[in-house]
N, C-alpha and C positions, 0 to 999 in steps of 0.2 A: 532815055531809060527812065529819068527819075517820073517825066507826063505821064508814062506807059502804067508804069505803077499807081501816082494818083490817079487815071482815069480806072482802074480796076479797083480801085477802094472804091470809090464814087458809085459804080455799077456794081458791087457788091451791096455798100448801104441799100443803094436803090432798091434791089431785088428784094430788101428784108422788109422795107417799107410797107405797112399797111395798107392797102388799096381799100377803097366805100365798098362797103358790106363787105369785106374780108373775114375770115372767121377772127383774125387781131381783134377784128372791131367791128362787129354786126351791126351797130348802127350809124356809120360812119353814112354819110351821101342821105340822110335817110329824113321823110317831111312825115307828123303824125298829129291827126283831128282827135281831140279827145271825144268818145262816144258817152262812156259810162262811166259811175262811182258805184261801186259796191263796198257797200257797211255791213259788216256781220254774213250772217248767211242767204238772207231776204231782202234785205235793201235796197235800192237801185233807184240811182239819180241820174236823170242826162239831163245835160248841160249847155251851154252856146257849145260852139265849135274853136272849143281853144284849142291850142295846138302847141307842138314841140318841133324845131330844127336840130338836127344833129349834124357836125360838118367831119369829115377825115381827116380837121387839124384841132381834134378834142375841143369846139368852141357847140355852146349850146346858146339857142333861142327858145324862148318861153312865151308866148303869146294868151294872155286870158285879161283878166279885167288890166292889170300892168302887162309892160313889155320887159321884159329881164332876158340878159345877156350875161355870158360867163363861160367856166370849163366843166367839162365832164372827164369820168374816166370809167372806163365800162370792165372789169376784172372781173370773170367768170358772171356769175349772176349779180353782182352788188353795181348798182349805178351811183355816183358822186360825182355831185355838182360842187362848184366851190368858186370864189371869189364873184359872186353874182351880183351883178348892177342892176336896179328896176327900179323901172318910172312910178312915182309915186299916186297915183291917182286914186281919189277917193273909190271903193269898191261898194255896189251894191251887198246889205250885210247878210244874204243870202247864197251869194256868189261865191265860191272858195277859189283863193290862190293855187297856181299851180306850184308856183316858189315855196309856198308853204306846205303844199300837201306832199310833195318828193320831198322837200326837205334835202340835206346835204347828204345821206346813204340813204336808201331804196333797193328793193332789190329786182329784178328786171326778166321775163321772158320774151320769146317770141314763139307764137304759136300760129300757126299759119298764115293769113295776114295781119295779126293782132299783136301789137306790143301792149303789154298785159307790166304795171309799173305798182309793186306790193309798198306800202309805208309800213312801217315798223311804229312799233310801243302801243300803246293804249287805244281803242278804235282805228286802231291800223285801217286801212283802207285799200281796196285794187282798183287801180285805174285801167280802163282799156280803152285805148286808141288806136284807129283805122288807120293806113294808109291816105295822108290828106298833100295838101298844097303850101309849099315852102311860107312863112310869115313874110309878110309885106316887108319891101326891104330888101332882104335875101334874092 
């Protein structure tokens, strides 16, 4: 009796579980190339092919001039990264951070193939990124 019972908690949890690309969590399972930078209304930079990992156990990967490791959490539109580790290498000073340009809140759409990642405050910025290939490693 008492197995019967823990195995239906267990398959309860399970069922509530967020599954990759679940509405829980749209970006759960999910690999993205950054294309573009758009500043203001006219501006437009593209860039190397940096890129972002997202996994279904809230851990993110950052791939651009450093490699930074950490968590995310994705609630309605607002993206937060937090406790982020990255390798320190000197950057080209032309080259922007993607650790610094998300920044720890961001706020987040998806638009047909396009995860589209807004920065807030002063020269706010929208990044768009394509559908790419998990960062080396992963």
């Amino acid at each position: 009796m008492r197995t019967a019972f823990v195995f239906s908690i267990v398959v309860l949890f399970g069922a509530c579980a967020s599954t990759p690309g679940s509405s829980n969590n749209p970006l759960a399972g999910t690999d993205w190339e950054l294309r573009s930078i758009v500043e203001g209304s006219d501006s437009l930079t593209t860039l190397p092919r940096d890129g972002l990992h997202f996994t279904s156990e809230y851990e993110i990967s950052m791939r651009s001039c450093n490699i930074c490791n950490g968590f995310y959490t994705a609630k309605g539109s607002n993206l937060m990264t937090s406790h982020m580790i990255c390798t320190l290498r000197a950057c080209e000073q032309d080259r922007p951070e993607l650790a610094h340009l998300i920044g720890d809140t961001s706020t987040y759409r998806l638009r047909g193939d396009w995860l589209i990642i807004e920065t807030g405050g002063i020269g706010s910025k929208r990044l768009y990124f394509a559908p790419g290939l998990p960062p080396e490693g992963n």
